[in-house]
Every structure is written in C-alpha cells, then in structure tokens.
Backbone bond lengths (Angstrom), bond angles and torsions (degrees), N, CA, C in turn:
res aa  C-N    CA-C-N  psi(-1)  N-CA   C-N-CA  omega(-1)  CA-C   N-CA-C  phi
1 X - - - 1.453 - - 1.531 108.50 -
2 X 1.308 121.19 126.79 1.649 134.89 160.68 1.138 110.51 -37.29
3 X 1.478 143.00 140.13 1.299 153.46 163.03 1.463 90.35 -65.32
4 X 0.941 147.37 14.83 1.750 136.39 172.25 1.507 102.49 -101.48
5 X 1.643 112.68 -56.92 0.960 139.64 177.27 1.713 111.12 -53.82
6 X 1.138 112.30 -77.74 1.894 110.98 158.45 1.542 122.39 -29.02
7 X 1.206 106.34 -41.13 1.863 111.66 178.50 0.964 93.40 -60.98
8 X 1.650 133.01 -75.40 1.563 139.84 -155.33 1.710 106.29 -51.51
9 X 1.521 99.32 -59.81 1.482 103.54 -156.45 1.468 102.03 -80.43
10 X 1.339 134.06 -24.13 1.268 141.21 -179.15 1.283 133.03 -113.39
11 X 1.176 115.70 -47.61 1.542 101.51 -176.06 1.584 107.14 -108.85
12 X 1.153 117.02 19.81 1.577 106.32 -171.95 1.541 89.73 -116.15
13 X 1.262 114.51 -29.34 1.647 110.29 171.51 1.220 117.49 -71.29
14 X 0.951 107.82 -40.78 1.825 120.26 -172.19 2.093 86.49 -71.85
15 X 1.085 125.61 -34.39 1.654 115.56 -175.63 1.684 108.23 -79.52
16 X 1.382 102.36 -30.54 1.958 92.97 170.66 1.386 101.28 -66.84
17 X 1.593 134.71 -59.62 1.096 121.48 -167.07 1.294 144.09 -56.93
18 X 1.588 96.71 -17.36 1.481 103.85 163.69 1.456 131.81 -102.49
19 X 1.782 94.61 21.88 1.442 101.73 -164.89 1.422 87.52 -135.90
20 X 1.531 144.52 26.47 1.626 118.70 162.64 1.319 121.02 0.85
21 X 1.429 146.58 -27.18 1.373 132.69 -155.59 2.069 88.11 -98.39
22 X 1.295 103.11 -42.07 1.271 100.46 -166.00 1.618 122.70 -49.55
23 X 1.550 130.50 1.50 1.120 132.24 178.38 1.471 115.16 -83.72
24 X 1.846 107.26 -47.42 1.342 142.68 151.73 1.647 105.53 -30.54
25 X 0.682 115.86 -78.76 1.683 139.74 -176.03 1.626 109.81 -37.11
26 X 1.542 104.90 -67.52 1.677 116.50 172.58 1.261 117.24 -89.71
27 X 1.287 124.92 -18.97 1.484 111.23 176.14 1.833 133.93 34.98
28 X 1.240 100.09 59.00 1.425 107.96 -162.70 1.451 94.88 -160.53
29 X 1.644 110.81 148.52 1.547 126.98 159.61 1.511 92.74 -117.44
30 X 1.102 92.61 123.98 1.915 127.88 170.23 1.685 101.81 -99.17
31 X 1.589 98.42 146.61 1.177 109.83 173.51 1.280 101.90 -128.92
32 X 0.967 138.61 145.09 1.507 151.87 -169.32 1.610 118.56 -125.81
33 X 1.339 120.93 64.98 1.571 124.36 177.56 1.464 118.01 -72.38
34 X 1.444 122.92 85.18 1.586 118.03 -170.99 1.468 119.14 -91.27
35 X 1.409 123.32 96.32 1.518 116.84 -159.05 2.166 98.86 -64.73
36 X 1.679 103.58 110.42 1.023 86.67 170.74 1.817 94.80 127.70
37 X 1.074 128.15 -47.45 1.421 138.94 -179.60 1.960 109.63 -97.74
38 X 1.637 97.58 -50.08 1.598 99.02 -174.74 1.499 104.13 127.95
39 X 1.633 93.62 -171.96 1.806 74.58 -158.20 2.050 73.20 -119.63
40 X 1.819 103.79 -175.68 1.521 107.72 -175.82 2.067 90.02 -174.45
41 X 1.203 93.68 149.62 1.407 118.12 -178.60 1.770 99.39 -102.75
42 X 1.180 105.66 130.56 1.668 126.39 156.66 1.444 114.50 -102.52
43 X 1.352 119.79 105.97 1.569 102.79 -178.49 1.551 94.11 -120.64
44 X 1.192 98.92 121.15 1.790 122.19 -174.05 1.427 113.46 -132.74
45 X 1.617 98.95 38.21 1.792 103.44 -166.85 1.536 93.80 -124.96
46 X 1.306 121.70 -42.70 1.651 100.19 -169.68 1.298 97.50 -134.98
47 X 1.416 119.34 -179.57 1.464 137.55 -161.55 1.532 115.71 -41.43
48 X 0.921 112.29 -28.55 1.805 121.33 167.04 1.227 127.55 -97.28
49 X 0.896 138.89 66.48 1.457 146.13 -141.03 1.704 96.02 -95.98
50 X 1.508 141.29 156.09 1.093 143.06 177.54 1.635 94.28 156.33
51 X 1.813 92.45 174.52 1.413 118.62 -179.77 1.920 106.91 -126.20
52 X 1.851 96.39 115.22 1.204 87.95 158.06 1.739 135.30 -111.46
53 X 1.054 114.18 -138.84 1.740 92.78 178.05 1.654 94.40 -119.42
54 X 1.052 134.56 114.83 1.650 131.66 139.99 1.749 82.96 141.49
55 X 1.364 95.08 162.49 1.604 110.75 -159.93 1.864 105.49 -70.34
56 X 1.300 109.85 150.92 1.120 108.32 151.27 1.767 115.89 -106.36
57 X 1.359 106.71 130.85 1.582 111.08 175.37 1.427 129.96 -64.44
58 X 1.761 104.02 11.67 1.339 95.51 -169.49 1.630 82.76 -150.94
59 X 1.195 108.09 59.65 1.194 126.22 175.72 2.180 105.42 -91.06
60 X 1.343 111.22 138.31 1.291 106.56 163.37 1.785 131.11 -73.50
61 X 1.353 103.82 -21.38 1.188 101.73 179.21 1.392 94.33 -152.83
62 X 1.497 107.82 130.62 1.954 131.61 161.03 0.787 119.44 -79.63
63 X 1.622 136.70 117.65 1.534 123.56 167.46 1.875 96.46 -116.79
64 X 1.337 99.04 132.79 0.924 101.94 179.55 2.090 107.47 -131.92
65 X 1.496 94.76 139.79 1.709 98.25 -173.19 1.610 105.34 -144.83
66 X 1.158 106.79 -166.71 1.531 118.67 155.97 1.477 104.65 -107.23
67 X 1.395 109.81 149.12 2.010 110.91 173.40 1.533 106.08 -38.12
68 X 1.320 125.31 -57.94 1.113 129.80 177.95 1.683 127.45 -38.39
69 X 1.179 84.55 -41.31 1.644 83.27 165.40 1.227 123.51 -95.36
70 X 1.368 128.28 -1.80 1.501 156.11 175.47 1.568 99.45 -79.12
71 X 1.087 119.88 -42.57 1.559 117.27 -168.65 1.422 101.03 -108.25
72 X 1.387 121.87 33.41 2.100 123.32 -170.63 1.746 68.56 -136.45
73 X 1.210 124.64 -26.28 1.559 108.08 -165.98 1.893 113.04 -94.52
74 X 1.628 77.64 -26.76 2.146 92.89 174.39 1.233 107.33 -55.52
75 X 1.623 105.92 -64.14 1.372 108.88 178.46 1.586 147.42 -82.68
76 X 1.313 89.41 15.77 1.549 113.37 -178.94 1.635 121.77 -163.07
77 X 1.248 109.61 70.20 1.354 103.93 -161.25 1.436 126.44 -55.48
78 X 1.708 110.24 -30.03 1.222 123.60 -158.43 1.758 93.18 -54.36
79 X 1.270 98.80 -34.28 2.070 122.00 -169.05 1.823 91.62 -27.95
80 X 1.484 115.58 -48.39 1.215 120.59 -148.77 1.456 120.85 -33.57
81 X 1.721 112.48 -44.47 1.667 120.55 -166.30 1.678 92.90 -86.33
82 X 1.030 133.29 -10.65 1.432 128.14 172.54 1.545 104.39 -84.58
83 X 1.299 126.00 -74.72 1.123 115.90 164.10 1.593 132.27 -24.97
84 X 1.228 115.86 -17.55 1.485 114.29 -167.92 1.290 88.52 -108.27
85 X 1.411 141.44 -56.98 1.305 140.45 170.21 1.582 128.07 -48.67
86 X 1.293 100.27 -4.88 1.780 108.01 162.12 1.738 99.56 -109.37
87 X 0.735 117.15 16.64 1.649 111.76 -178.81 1.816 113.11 61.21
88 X 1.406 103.37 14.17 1.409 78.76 161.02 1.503 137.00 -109.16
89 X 1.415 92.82 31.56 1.583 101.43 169.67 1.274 98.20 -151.54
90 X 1.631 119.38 125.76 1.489 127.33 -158.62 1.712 91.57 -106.86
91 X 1.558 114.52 157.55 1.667 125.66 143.99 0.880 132.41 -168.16
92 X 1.136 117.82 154.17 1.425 115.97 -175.46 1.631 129.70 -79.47
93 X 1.363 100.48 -9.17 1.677 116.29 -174.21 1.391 99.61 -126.16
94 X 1.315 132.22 89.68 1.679 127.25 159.02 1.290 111.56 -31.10
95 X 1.266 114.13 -59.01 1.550 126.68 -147.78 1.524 97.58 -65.75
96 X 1.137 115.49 -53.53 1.485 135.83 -160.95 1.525 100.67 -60.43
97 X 1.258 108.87 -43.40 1.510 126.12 -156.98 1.760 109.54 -62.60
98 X 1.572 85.71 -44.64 1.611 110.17 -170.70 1.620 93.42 -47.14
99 X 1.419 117.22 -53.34 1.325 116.25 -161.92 1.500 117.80 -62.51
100 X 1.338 118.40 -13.10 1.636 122.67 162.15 1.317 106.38 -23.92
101 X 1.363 127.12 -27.97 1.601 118.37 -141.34 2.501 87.75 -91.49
102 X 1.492 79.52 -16.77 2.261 66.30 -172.92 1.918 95.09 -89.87
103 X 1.450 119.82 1.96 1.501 124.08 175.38 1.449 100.94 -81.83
104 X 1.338 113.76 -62.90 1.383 124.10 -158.90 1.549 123.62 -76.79
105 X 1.151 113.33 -24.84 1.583 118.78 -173.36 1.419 94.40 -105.94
C-alpha cells in the first residue's frame, strides 16, 4: 500500500475518530486530487465527519499535487508553504489549506 493510500484509508480515519473535536475545530471539506494516487474527500465540516475516496464537487478547499509531493508533505509537514510556493501543491482556499497542519501532524 502507497503512503498516500495508507493516510486516506488508515490513519487519517482512525485520527477523526479519536478526535470528535477535530471536525468542530477545522470546519472544512477538503478535496484531495493526487495526480498519480487518486482523488478522496475529507469532510470535517458537519456532524459526520470522515474520508471517502473520489472528489466531492462542492468541496471548500482543492489541493491538488503529484504523489510525490503528497508524500514530501506526509513526511514533513512543515514542507507544506514551500511546496505550495514552488507550485507543487496548488489551491484554491489559502486559508483553509493552512489548516492541513491539525490533519497531518
């Protein structure tokens, strides 16, 4: 299994569930388009919070990358504002984006 693939299906679910507050907290549906891995929904906006696999279109914030830069961001989050400032991680919501950092660490 891909460390892209493991985040989504494993450890990012298993981190909402032990964190109820974290939906509260970020208030945002993320979309996750990974050229190369696939795309997956974060919904951390209302009472059901989870990750499924393929985009939602009415997502608040797009992040879009290559795996490669998906797995420079797994393992190093701080990477994130560098990565985005070379263009290899695109979005449409700054604000939103920033908050990756209470998902990822």
């Amino acid at each position: 299994m891909s460390k892209t693939r493991g985040f989504f299906d494993e450890y990012l679910p298993a981190k909402i569930s032990k964190n109820p507050d974290l939906s509260s907290t970020v208030n945002c549906v993320y979309r996750f388009d990974i050229e190369g891995a696939g795309s997956w929904t974060v919904n951390l906006k209302d009472g059901n919070p989870g990750v499924t696999e393929g985009g939602d279109v009415d997502a608040d914030c797009v992040i879009t990358c290559s795996e490669d830069a998906f797995n420079t961001l797994l393992e190093n989050p701080a990477k994130g504002a560098q990565l985005f400032f070379m263009g290899k991680i695109k979005t449409n919501n700054v604000g939103a984006a920033m908050n990756l950092s209470k998902i990822l660490g």
